[in-house]
C-alpha positions as CSV (number, residue, x, y, z in Angstrom):
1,X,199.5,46.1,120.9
2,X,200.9,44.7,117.5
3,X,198.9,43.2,115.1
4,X,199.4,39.9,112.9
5,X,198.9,41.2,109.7
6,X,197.5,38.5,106.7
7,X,195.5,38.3,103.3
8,X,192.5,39.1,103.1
9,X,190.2,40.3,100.0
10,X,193.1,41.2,97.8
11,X,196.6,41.5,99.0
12,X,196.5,42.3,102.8
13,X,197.2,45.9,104.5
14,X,200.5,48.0,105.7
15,X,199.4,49.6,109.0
16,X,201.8,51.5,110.8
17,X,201.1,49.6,114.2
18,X,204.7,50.6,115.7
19,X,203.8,54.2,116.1
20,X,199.7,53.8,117.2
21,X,202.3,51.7,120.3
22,X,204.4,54.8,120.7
23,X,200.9,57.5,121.0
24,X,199.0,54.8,123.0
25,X,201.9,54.2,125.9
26,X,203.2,57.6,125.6
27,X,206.5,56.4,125.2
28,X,209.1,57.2,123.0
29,X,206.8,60.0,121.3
30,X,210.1,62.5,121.3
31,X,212.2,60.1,118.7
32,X,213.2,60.8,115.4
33,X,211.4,58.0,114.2
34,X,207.8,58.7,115.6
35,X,207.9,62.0,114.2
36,X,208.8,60.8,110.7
37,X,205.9,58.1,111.2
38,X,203.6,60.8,112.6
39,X,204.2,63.4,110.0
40,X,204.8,61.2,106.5
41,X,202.6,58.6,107.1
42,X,199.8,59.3,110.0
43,X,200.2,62.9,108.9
44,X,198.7,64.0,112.3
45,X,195.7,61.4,112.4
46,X,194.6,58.6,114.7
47,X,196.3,55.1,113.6
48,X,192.8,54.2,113.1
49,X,191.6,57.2,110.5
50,X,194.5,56.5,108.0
51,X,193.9,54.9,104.7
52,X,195.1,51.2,104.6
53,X,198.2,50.5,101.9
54,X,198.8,47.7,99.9
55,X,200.7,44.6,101.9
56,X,204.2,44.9,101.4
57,X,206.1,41.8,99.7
58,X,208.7,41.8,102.3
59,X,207.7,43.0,105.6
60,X,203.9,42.3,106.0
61,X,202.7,38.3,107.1
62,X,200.7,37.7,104.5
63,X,201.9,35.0,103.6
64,X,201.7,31.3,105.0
65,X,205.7,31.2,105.5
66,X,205.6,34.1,107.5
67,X,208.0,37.9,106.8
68,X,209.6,36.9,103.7
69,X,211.9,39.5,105.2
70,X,213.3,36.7,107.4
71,X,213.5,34.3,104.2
72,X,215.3,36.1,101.1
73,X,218.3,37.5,102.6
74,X,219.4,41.4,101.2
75,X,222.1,40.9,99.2
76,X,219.5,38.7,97.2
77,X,216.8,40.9,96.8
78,X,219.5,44.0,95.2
79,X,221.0,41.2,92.8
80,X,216.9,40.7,92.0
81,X,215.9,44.2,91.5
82,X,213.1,43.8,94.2
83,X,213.0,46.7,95.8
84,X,211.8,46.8,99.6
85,X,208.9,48.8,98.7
86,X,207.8,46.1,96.7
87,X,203.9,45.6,96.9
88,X,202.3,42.0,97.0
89,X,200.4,43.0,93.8
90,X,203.9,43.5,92.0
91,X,205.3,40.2,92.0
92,X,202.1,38.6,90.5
93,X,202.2,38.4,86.9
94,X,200.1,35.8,85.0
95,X,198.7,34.3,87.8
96,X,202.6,33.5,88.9
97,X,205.1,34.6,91.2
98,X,208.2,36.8,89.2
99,X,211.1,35.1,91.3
100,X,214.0,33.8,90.0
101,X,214.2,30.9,88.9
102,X,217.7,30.3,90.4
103,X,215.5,31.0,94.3
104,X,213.6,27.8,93.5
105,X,217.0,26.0,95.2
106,X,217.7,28.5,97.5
107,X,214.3,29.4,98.9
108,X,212.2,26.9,98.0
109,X,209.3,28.2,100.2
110,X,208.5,30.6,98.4
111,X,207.3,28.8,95.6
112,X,204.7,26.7,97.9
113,X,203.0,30.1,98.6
114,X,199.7,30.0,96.9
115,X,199.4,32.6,94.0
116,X,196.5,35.1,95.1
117,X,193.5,36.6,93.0
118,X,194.3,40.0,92.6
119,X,190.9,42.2,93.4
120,X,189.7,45.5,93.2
121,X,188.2,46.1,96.3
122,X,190.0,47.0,99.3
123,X,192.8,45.1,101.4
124,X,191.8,44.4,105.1
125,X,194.1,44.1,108.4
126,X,193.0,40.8,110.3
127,X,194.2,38.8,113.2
128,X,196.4,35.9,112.5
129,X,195.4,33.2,115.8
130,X,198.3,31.2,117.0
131,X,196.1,28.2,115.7
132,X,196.1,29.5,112.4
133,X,192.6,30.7,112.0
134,X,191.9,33.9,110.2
135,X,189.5,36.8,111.9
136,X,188.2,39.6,112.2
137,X,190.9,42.1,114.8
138,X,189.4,41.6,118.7
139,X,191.3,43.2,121.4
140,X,190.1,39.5,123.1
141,X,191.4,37.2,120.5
142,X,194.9,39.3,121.1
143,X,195.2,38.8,124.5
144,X,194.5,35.3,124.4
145,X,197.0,34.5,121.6
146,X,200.0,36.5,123.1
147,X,199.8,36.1,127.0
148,X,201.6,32.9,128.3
149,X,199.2,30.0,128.9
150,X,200.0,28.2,132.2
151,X,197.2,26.0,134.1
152,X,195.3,27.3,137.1
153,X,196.1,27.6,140.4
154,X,193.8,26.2,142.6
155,X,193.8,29.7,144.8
156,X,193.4,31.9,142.4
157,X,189.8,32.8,143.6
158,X,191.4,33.5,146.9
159,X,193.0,36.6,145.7
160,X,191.1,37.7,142.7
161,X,187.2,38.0,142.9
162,X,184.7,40.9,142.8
163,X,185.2,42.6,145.6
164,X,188.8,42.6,145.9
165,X,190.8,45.6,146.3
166,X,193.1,45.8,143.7
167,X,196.9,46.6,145.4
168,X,195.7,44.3,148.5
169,X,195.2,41.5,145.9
170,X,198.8,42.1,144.3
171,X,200.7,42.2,147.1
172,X,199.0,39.1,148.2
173,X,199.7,37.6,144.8
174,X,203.3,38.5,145.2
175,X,203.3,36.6,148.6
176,X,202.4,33.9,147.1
177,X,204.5,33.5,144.8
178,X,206.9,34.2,147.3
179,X,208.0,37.7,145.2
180,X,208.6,39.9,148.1
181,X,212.0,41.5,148.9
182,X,212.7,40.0,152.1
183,X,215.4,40.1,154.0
184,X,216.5,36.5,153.7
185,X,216.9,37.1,149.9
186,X,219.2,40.1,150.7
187,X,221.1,38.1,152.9
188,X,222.2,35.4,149.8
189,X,223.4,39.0,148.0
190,X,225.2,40.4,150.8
191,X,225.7,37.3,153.5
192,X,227.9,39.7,155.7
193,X,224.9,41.7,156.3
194,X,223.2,41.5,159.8
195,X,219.7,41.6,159.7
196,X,216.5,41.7,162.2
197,X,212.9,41.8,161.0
198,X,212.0,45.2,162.0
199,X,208.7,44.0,163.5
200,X,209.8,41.7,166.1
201,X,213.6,42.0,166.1
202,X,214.3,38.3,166.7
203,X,214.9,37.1,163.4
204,X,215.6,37.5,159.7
205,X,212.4,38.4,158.0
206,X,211.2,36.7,155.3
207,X,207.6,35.0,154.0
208,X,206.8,32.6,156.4
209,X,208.3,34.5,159.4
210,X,206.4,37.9,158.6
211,X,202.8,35.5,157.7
212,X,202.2,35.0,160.8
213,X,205.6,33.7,162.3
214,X,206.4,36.7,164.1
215,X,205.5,37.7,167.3
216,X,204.0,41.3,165.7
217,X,202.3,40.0,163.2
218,X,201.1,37.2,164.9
219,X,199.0,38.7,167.6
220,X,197.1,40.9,165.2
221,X,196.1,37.8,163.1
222,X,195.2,36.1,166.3
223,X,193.1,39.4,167.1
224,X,191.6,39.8,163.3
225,X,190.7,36.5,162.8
226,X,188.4,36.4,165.7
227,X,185.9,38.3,163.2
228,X,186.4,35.4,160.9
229,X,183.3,32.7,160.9
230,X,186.5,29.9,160.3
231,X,187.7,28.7,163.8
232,X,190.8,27.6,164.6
233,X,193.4,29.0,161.3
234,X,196.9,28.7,161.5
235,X,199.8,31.4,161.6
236,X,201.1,30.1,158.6
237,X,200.0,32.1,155.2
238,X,200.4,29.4,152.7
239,X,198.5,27.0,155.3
240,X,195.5,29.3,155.3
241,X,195.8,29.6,151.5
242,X,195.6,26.0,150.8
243,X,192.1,25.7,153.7
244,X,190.7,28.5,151.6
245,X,191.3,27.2,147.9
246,X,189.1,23.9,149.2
247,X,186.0,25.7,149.0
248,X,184.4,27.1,146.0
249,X,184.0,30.6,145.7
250,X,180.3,31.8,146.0
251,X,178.6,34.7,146.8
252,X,178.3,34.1,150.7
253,X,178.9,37.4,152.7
254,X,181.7,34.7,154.7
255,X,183.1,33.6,151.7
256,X,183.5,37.7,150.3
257,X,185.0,38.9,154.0
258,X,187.3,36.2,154.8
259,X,189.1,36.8,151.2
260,X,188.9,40.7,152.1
261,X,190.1,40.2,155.5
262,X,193.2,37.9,154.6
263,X,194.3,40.3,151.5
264,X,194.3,43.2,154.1
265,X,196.2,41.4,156.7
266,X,199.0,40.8,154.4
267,X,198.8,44.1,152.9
268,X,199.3,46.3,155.9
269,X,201.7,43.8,157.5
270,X,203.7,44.2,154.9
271,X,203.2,47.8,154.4
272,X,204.2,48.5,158.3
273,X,207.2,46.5,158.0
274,X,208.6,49.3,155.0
275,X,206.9,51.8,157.4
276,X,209.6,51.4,160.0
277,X,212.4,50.3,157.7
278,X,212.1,53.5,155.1
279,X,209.9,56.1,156.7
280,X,211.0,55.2,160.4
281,X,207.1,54.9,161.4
282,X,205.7,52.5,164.1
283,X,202.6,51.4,164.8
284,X,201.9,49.0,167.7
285,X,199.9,46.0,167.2
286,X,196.4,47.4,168.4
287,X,197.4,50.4,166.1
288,X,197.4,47.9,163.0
289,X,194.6,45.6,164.1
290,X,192.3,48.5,164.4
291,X,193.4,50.1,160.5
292,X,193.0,47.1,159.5
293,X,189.2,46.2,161.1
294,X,188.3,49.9,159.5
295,X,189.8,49.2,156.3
296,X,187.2,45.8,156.4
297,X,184.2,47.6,157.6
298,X,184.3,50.5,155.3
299,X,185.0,47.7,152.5
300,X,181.3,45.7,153.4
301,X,179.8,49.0,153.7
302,X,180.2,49.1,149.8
303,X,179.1,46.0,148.8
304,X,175.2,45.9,148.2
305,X,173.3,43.0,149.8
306,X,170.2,41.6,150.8
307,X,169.1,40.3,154.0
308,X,170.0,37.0,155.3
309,X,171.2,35.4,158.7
310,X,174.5,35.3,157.9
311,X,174.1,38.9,156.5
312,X,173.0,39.6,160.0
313,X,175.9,38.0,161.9
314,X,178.2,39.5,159.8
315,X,176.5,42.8,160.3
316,X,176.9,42.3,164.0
317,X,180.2,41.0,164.5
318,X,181.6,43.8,162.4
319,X,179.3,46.5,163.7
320,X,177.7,47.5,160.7
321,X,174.5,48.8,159.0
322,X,173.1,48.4,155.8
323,X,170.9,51.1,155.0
324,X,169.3,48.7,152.4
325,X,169.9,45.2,152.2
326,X,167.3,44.5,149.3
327,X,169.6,45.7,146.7
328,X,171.4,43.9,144.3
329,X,175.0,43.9,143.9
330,X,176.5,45.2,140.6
331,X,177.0,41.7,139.1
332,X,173.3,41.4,139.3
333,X,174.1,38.7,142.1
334,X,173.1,39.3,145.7
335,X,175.1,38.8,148.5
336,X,173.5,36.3,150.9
């Protein structure tokens, strides 16, 4: 992660961020570069054990304009005499900036940048918001300030909750966003292709036809769903979907297994459909249904919960046995 440098104390901090990228990710650790930055700089240490440096004139934002790297051009700077080395603290003389006097036509900006205090003590790296707030660097703050914002969807509890398994939950995710590589997408890239879902071998596959148009899939959701407490769901995915997001997620056994039970459905429908297309596996209907109904039960046997009626109905319809259901689940919520 890169971080916003600014001002703060005296004249803000050079940190070499680029390579602490390279050793976190692991990537491009071989380069020329990373070993220069690794050996001159770092000299073998963690990016967080070297000593800070004073903010560079050109390169650091510590300024309210931004990189002044991206203002004063080259050619300018070498007609100047300002090196690219130059330090913050350099260009202060007086209590005023040292540019020419011909750059107050040119780059007028520059001269609405506030001349700084120069201190002793220490410079310090902090996090520039997108707001414009100064703080203190949180691995929080970051994330908020550089993913992209977009409003909620209204089934986003469907898919991500608690007790979600993780690649059933992104594969789900991808569905709904109708991500998947199916084969009515190949067929606008290659239209001379012919093409059969493998499940059913009727149609071309794609969303809606695998959840639960197809004859394959379709009878083991008619066969799953049974297990459900909802009566009467539709073999349509984004139907489901949209019955689901109209209830609020609590901590209801129900409301946990039917989101289980509908991320596993697509996940292994999916998966058996790349089963017989790359691996040339096939597994009947009964074969899926029952992976699928052990997947579930061995998922409620780890949840932790305490007795209840509907504990107790779930408990029976999916033939299982809590060895203690006064326990407390690990959000220090139970599961009624």
């Amino acid at each position: 992660m890169i971080l916003k440098k600014c001002l703060k104390g005296s004249c803000g901090a050079k940190v070499y961020v680029k390579k602490a990228k390279l050793k976190l990710h692991g990537t491009q650790e071989d380069s020329l570069w990373a070993k220069w930055v690794n050996v001159v700089k770092l000299k073998g240490k963690s990016i967080w054990q070297v000593q800070m440096e004073n903010s560079d004139t050109w390169f650091d934002k510590w300024s309210s304009i931004g990189s002044l790297d991206r203002v004063v051009n080259r050619r300018d700077k070498y007609q100047a005499r300002l090196s690219d080395d130059l330090k913050v603290a350099q260009i202060i003389q007086n209590n005023s900036w040292i540019w020419h006097d011909e750059w107050k036509i040119k780059y007028p900006s520059l001269f609405s940048i506030n001349v700084h205090v120069l201190q002793d003590n220490e410079d310090d790296v902090c996090w520039l918001s997108n707001d414009g707030s100064i703080s203190r660097y949180q691995t929080s703050k970051a994330w908020v300030n550089l993913r992209e914002n977009k409003p909620k969807v209204s089934w986003y509890h469907v898919i991500w909750f608690k007790q979600a398994t993780p690649k059933h939950a992104f594969v789900l995710w991808l569905v709904i966003q109708n991500r998947l590589v199916t084969q009515d997408k190949l067929q606008k890239w290659y239209p001379n292709l012919q093409l059969k879902c493998v499940l059913c071998d009727l149609e071309v596959d794609s969303h809606k036809h695998l959840f639960y148009s197809c004859a394959y899939s379709s009878a083991i959701w008619g066969m799953v769903n049974r297990k459900l407490l909802f009566k009467g769901l539709p073999n349509d995915l984004q139907r489901i979907m949209v019955m689901l997001s109209g209830y609020p997620y609590s901590k209801n056994i129900w409301n946990v297994i039917n989101r289980i039970v509908i991320a596993a459905m697509v996940y292994y429908v999916w998966q058996e459909r790349n089963y017989r297309i790359f691996k040339g596996r096939k597994r009947s209907e009964l074969e899926l249904k029952g992976i699928i109904e052990q997947f579930v039960r061995f998922k409620l046997l780890t949840l932790k919960v305490k007795g209840s009626q509907a504990v107790e109905k779930a408990a029976k319809m999916w033939e299982l046995s809590w060895v203690n259901l006064k326990f407390q689940v690990s959000n220090g919520q139970s599961l009624l």
